[in-house]
DOGU-743465 format. One record per residue (C-alpha): residue number from 1; residue in three letters; x, y, z. Coordinates in steps of 0.05 Angstrom, whole numbers, plus 5000, padded with zeros to 4 digits. Example, Ala and Ser with C-alpha at 12.3 -4.5 7.8 and 13.67 -1.06 7.14 Angstrom:
2
[1,'ALA',[5246,4910,5156]] [2,'SER',[5273,4979,5143]] 
//
This chain:
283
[1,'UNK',[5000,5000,5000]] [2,'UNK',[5062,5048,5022]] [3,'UNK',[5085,5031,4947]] [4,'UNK',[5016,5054,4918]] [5,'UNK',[5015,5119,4950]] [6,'UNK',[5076,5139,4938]] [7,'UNK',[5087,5122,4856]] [8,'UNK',[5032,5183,4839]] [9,'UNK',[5078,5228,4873]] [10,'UNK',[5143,5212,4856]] [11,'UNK',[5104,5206,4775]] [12,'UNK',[5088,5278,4790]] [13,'UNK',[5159,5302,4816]] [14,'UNK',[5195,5266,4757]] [15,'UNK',[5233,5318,4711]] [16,'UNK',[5216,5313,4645]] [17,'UNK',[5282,5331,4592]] [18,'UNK',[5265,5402,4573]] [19,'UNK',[5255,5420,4505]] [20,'UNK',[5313,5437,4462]] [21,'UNK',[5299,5516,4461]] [22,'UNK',[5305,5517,4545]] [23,'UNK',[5375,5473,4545]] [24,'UNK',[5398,5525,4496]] [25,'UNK',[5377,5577,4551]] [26,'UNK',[5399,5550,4605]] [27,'UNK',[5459,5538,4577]] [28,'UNK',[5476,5611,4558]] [29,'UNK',[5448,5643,4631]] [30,'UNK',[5501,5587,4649]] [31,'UNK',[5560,5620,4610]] [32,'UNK',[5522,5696,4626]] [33,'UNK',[5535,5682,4703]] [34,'UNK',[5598,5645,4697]] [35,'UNK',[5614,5701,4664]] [36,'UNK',[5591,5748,4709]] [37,'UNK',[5623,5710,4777]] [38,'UNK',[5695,5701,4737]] [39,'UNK',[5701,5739,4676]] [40,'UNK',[5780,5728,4666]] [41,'UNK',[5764,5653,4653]] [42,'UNK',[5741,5680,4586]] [43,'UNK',[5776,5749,4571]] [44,'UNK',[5825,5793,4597]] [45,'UNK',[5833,5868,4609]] [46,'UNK',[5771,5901,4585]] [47,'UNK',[5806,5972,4586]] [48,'UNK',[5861,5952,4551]] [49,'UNK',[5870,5990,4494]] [50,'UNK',[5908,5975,4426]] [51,'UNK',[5920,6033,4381]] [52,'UNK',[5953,5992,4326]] [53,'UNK',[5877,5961,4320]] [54,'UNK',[5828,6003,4319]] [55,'UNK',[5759,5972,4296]] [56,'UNK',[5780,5923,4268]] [57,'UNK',[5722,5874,4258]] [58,'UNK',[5706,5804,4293]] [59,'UNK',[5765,5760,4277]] [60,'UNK',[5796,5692,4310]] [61,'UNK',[5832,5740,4354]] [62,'UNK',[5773,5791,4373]] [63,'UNK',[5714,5750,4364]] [64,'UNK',[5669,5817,4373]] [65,'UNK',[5720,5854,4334]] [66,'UNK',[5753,5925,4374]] [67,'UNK',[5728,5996,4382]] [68,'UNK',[5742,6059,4369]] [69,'UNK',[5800,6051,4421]] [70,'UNK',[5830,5982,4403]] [71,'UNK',[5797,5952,4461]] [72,'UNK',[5767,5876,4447]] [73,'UNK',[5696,5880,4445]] [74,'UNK',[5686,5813,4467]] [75,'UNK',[5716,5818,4525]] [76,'UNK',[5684,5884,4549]] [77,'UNK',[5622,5844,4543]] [78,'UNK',[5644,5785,4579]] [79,'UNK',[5663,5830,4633]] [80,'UNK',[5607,5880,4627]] [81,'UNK',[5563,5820,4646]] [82,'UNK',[5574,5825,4717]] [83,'UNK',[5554,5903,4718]] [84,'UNK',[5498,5879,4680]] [85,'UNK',[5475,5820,4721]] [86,'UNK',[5496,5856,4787]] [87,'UNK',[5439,5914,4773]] [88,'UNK',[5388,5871,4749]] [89,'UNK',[5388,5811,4807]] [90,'UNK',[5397,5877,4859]] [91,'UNK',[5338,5917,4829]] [92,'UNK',[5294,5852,4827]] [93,'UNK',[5321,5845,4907]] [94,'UNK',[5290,5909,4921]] [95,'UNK',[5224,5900,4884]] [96,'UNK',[5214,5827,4913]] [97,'UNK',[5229,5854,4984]] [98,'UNK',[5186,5920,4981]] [99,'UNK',[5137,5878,4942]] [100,'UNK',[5124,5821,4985]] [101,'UNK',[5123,5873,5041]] [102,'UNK',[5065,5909,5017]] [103,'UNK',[5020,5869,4984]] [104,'UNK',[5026,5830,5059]] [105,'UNK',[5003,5893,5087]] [106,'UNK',[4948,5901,5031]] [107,'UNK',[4924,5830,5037]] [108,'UNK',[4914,5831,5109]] [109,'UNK',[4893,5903,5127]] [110,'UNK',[4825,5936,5137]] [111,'UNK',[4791,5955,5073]] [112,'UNK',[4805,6022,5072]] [113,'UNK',[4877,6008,5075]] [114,'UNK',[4881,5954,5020]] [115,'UNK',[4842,6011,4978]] [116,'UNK',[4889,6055,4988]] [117,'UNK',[4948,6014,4968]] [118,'UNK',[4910,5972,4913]] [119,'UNK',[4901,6037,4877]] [120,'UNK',[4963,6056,4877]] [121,'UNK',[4990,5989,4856]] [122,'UNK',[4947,6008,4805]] [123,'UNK',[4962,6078,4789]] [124,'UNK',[5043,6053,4784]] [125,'UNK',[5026,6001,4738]] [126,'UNK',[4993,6041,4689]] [127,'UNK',[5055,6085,4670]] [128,'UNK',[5112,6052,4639]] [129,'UNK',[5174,6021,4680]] [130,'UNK',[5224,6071,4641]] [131,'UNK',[5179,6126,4661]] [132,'UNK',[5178,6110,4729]] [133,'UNK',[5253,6087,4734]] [134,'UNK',[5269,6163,4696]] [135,'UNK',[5235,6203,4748]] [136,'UNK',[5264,6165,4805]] [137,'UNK',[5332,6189,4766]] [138,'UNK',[5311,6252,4761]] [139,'UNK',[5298,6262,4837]] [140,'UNK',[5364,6219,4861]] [141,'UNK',[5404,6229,4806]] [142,'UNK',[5448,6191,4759]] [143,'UNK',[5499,6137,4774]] [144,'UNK',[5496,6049,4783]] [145,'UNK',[5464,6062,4858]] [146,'UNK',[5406,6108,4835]] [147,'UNK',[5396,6062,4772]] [148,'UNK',[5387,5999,4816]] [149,'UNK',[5340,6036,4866]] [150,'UNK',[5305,6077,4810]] [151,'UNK',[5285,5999,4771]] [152,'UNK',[5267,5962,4839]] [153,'UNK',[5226,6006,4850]] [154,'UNK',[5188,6005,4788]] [155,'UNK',[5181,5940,4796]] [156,'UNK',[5143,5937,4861]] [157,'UNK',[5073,5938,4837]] [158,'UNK',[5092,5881,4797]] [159,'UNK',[5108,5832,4860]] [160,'UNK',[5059,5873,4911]] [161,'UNK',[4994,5868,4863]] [162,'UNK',[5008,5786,4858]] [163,'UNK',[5028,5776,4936]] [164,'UNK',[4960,5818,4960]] [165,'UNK',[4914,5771,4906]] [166,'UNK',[4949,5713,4936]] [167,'UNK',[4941,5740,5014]] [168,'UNK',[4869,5743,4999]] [169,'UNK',[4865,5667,4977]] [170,'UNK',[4912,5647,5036]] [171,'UNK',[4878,5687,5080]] [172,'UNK',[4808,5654,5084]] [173,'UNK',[4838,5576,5073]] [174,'UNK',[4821,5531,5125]] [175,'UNK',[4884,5517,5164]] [176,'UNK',[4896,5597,5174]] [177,'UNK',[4817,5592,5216]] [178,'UNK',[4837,5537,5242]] [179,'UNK',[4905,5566,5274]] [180,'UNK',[4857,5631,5303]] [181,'UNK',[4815,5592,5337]] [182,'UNK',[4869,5554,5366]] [183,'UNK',[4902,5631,5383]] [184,'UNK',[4954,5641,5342]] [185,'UNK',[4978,5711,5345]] [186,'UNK',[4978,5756,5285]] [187,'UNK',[5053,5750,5270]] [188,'UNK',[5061,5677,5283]] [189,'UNK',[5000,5671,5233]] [190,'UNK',[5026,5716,5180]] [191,'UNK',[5097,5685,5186]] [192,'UNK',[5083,5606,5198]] [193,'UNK',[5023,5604,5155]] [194,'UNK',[5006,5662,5106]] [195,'UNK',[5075,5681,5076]] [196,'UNK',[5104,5611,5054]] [197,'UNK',[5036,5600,5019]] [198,'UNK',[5040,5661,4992]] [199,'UNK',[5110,5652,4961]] [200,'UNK',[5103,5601,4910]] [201,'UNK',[5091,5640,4842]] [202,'UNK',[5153,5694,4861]] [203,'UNK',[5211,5650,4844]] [204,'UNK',[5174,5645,4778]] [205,'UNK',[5168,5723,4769]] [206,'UNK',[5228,5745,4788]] [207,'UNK',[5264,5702,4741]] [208,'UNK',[5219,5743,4681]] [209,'UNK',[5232,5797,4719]] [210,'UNK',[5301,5809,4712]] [211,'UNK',[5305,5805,4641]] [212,'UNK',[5257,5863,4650]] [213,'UNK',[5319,5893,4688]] [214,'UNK',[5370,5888,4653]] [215,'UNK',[5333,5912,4591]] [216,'UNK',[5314,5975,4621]] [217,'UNK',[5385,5978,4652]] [218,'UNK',[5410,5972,4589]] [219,'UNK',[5368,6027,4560]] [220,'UNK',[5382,6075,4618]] [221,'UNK',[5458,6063,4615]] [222,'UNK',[5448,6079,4538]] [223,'UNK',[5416,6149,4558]] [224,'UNK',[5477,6158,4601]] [225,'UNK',[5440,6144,4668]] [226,'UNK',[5475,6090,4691]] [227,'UNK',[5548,6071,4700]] [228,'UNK',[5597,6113,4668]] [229,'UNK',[5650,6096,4613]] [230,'UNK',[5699,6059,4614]] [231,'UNK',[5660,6016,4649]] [232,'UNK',[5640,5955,4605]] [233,'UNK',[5566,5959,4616]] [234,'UNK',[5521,5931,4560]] [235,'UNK',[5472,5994,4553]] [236,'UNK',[5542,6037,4557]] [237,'UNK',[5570,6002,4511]] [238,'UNK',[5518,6013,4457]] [239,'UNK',[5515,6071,4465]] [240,'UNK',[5597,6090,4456]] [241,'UNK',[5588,6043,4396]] [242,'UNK',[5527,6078,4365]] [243,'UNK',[5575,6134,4327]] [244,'UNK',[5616,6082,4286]] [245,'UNK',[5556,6046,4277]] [246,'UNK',[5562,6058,4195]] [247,'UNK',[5634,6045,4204]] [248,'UNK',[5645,5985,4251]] [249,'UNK',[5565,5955,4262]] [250,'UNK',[5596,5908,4318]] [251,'UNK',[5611,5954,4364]] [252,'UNK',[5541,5962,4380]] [253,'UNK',[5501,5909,4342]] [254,'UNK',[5538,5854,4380]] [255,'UNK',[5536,5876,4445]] [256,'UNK',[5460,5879,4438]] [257,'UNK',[5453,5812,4409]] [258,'UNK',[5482,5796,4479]] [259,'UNK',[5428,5837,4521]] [260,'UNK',[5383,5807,4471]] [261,'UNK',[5395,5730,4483]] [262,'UNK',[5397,5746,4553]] [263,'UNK',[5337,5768,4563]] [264,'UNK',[5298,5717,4513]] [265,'UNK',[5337,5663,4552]] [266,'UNK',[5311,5685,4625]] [267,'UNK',[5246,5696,4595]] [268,'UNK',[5248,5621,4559]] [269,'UNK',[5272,5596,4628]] [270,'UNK',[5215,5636,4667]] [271,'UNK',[5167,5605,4622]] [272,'UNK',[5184,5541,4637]] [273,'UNK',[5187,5548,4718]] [274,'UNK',[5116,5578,4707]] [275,'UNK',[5092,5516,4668]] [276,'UNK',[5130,5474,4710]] [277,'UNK',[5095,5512,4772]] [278,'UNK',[5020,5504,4753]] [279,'UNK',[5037,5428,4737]] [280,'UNK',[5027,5432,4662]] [281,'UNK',[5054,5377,4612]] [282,'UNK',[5119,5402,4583]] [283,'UNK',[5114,5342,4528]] 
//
């Protein structure tokens, strides 16, 4: 009988192989954050420049070709991975934190509390994360702190709205009555009982979420909102690239193809978790 009982749920846990398209992502978020964590494993000095080659194009020895100052292309990328990475995964930090945070205080408050928060989950939502992150900016200024702060929290409403809808389910389930009228107090309820069950579809989002990130770090770096040059940020990058662009089209065309795949691949991979998540057949 033991047998019996257990065979549906270890059917139900078994992994199925993922379909060629998600390897292929996983594998390149694989290289992205090996990349990020030890960059000189695949290139070295990304300010190092060589006058004596000066955009040249992608070659066997610069496989993204060199820019305006000589410097390999390929390797700023490699290395402008971990500024890239480093933003996204900390603004996504900040908007699961602050998120979680308040929709917990939206789910469980008095009405006119969770009004006043719903609507301006609401409000947020309707303007565009750019928009948001640029006026952030424009209060705290530029620079890599401001750019992380200014897209977490653009990102809240995202995280809060989903937490407060699942508060509200969690909220009225059995078990949570069941621990009141056995007394539990209000934080031993919200922590033992309403958050974990609360959790489960974050892991999911966040995952989309930072290709949201690093997209619109990349396009705030290209304004010239984010880190500076030299450093080998993607958005930066582009954007030093964008005047030899007629010239030298890998300077900038490559480097995008990089923030490109990058964010396809988390959003192939967040796809996945989601399907994986509500139980659906990945066949």
């Amino acid at each position: 009988m033991t047998i019996a009982l257990i065979r549906p749920v270890a059917a139900r846990l078994t992994w199925r192989v993922p379909r060629p398209g998600v390897t292929a992502a996983a594998l390149f978020l694989l290289v992205a954050l090996t990349s990020a964590v030890w960059p000189s494993l695949f290139a070295g000095d990304p300010l190092a420049a060589d006058p004596l080659h000066v955009l040249e194009g992608p070659s066997g020895q610069h496989w993204f070709g060199t820019d305006q100052l000589g410097r390999d292309v390929f390797g700023r990328v490699v290395h402008g991975a971990r500024h890239s990475l480093t933003i996204g995964v900390s603004a996504i930090v900040i908007a699961v934190g602050a998120g979680i945070l308040l929709g917990l205080i939206a789910g469980l408050s008095h009405r006119i509390a969770d009004e006043a928060l719903s609507r301006s989950f609401d409000a947020l939502s309707a303007f565009p994360l750019v928009l948001l992150a640029l006026l952030f900016i424009a209060i705290a200024g530029t620079g890599t702190t401001s750019l992380i702060v200014a897209i977490g929290v653009a990102l809240v409403p995202h995280f809060a709205r989903v937490v407060r809808a699942q508060t509200f389910v969690v909220r009225r389930a059995a078990y949570v009555t069941h621990a009141v009228a056995f007394g539990a107090g209000r934080a031993r309820l919200v922590v033992r009982h309403v958050l974990p069950n609360v959790l489960g579809p974050i892991p999911v989002l966040a995952v989309i979420g930072l290709g949201e990130a690093i997209l619109l770090a990349a396009g705030l770096s290209f304004l010239g909102m984010g880190p500076q040059p030299p450093s080998p940020e993607w958005g930066a990058m582009i954007s030093e690239g964008r005047g030899y662009l007629h010239i030298a089209w890998w300077t900038s065309i490559l480097p995008g193809a990089v923030v490109t795949a990058t964010i396809i691949s988390l959003t192939v991979a967040g796809r996945f978790l989601q399907r994986r998540f509500e139980g659906r057949d990945l066949a």
